[in-house]
N, C-alpha and C positions, 0 to 999 in steps of 0.2 A: 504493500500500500504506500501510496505517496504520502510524505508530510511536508505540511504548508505550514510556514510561516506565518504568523501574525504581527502586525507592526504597532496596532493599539488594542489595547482592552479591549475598545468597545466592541471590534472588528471580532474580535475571540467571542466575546459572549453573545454577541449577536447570532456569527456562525453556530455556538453551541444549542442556544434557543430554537432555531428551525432545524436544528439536527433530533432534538429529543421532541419536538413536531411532528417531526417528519416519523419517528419512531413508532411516536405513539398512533399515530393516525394508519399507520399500516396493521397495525394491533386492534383496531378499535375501528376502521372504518367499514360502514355495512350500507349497501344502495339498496337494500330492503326497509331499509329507515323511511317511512311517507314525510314524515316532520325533515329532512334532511335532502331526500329527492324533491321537496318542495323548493325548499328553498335553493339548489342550485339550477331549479328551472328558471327562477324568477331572477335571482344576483349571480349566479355562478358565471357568468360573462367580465362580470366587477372583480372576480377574486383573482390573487395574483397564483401563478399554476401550483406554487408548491402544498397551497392548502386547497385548493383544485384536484390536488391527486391524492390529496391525504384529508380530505373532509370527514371532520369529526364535531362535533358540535362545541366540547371541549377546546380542540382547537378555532373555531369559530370565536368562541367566546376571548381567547386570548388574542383572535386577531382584533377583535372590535371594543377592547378593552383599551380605555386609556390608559396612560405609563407618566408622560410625560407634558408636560403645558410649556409653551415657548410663548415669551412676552415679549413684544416692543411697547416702550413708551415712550414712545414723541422723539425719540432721540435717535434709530437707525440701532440699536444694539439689542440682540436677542439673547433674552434672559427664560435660559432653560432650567427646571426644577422637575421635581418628582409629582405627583399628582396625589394629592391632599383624600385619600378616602374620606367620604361622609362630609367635604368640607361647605360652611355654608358663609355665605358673603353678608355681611354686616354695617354696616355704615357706623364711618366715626365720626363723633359730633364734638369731642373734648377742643379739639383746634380751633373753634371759633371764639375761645376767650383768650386769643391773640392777634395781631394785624400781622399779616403774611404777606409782604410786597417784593420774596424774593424771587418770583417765579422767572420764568424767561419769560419773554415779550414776542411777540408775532403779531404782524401787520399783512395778513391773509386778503382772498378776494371773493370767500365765498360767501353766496345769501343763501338763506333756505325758509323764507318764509316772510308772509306780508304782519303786519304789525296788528295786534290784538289788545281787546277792551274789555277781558275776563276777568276780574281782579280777583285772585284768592288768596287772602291771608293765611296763611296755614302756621307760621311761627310767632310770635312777637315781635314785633320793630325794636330796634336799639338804636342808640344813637347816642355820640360822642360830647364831650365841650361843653361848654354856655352857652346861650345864648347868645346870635349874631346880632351885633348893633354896628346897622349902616349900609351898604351898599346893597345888600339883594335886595329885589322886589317881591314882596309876602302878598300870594294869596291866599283870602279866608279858607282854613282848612289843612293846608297844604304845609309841612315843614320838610326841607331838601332833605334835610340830613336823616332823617327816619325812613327807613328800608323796609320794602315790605315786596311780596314774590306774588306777580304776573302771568298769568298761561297758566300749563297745567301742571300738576304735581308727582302724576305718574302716565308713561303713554307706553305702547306696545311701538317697537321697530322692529323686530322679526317674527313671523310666526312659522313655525314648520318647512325653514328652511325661504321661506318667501317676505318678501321685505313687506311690510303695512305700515310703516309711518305714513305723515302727509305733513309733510314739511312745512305747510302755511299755517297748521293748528296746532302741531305736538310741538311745543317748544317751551322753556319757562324763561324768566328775566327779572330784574331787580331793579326797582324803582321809587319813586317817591311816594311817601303814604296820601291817600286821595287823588292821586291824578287818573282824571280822567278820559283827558281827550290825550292824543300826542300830540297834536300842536303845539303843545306847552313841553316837550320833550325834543330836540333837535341832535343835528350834529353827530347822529351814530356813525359809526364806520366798521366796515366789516371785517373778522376776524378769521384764523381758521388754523390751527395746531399742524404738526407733523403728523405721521401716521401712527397708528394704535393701532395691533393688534392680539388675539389670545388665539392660541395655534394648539388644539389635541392632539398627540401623538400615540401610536400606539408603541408596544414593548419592541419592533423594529424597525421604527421610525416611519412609519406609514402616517402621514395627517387624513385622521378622523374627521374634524371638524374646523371650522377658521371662521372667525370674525376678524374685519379689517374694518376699521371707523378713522375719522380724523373729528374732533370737536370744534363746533363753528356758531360762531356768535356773531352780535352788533354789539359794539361796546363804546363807551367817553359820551353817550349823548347825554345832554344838559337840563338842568330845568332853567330856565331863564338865565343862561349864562354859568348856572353853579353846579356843582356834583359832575359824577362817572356812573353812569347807569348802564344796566345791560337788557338785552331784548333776543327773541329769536336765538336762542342758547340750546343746545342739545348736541346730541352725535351724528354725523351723515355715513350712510354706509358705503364702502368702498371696496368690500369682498365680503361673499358669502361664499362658504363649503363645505358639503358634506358629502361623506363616503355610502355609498349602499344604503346600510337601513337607520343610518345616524340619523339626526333633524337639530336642528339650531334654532332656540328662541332666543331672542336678547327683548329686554324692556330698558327704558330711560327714567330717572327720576331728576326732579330739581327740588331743594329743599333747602331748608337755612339761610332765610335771604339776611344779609348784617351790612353793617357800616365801615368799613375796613379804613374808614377816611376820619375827618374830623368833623364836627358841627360845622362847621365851615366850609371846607373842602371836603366833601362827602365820596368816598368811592363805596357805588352798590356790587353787593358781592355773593355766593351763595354754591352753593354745593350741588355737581353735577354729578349723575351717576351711570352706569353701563350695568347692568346683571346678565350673564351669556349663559344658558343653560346649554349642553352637550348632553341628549338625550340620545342613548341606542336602544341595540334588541337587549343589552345586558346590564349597563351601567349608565347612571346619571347623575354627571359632573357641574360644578359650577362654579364661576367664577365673575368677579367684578373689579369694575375700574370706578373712582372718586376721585374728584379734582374738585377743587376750589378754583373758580374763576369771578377775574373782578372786574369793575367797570373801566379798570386804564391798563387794560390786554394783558395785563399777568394772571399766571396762574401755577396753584400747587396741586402736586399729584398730594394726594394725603393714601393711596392705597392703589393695589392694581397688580393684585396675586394672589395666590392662595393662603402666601407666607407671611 
């Protein structure tokens, strides 16, 4: 018998994986199986030959079992980990009793939605300072520096592998408390991150599933001259994929609208979310991305892994 060389680990244990695959499926594979001749009438074109000829459900299971999650955030660098059984995605709320202006800045070009007049309060407004004596113009009602969240609170962008947002509706934003009309709100400019994405792996590097997003806002518009307000905030999708009998749900959330400014100089700010569900025939994974983004185009990742 020949012997081969390995030159990394992975190269060795990977070979070892489809070798005790391959093993066992000679052992254990039977085309009297209905449950098994079903399913390679219907996927058996999708499978790659070596579990093609050694179909066993077992092996099945280990081909469509996630192993591994590959992350980009915003930066071009993929951060590969182990994959978190039972892991559930959480949102964290302790960072907003700080001002976070270290984010990196982006002057993007993308819109994704006409401007909306849904007001829902869903947190308590804060607000910084003393009171302002002199230069802004006060309308009854209305103080710049109090934050309060726009649009909606929670919307669907993918179902069963098929994209359902609607980019003019599913959006949140952070604004002045009472404002009504936009007229009275100016000067937005549109924003838009680098690429995001959560990439499933299985145990020999086959991608299960992928979400690819980039986050895109209107941000700096004014109330009469004052504050960083945001609008039209959420994720736009840039890759869906899934393998055979995987499916991909992602939802959006916006929540925590605050003041990250002064009574004075007001910047609106609030917590944007991603939830990716990785649903197969066997296993269901989950994973989520949180940023804080504020009204003068910075933004912090606060999460965006399993870890």
């Amino acid at each position: 018998k020949s012997i081969i060389m390995y030159r990394t680990p992975f190269l060795f244990s990977l070979t070892v994986a489809l070798s005790v695959l391959l093993t066992e499926g000679k052992k254990h594979h039977s085309k009297q199986d209905p449950q098994i001749e079903a399913f390679l009438k219907e996927y058996g074109d999708g499978l790659p030959v070596w579990l093609r000829n050694n179909f066993t459900m077992h092996n099945l299971e280990y081909f469509l079992t996630p192993a591994f999650l590959e992350v980009i955030k915003g930066d071009g660098v993929v951060h590969r980990r182990p994959v978190v059984p039972g892991y559930q995605f959480k949102p964290v709320t302790a960072h907003h009793h700080h001002h976070r202006h270290h984010g990196r800045r982006h002057h993007g070009h993308h819109h994704h939605g006409d401007h909306h007049h849904n007001h829902k309060r869903h947190h308590e407004p804060h607000h910084h300072g003393a009171h302002h004596k002199g230069h802004r113009k006060q309308v009854e009602g209305i103080d710049p520096s109090i934050i309060v969240q726009i649009g909606k609170i929670i919307w669907n962008i993918i179902n069963n592998n098929t994209p359902t947002v609607d980019y003019t509706i599913d959006w949140t934003g952070a604004v002045p408390e009472n404002t009504t009309s936009w007229i009275d709100l100016e000067n937005f400019q549109n924003w838009q991150s680098d690429l995001f994405s959560f990439k499933f792996k299985n145990g020999v590097g086959t991608t299960l599933t992928q979400f690819d997003w980039v986050w895109s806002c209107q941000y700096g518009g004014d109330y009469q001259g004052v504050g960083h307000y945001l609008t039209n905030c959420g994720a736009t999708i840039k890759k869906i994929y899934a393998i055979l009998t995987e499916h991909v749900n992602v939802t959006g959330k916006g929540s925590a609208p605050f003041n990250y400014g002064t009574h004075d100089d007001p910047i609106g700010g609030l917590d944007l979310q991603v939830i990716m569900e990785s649903t197969g025939k066997f296993k269901k994974t989950v994973v989520g991305c949180q940023i804080t983004m504020m009204g003068n185009s910075t933004f912090d990742i606060v999460q965006c892994d399993q870890h």
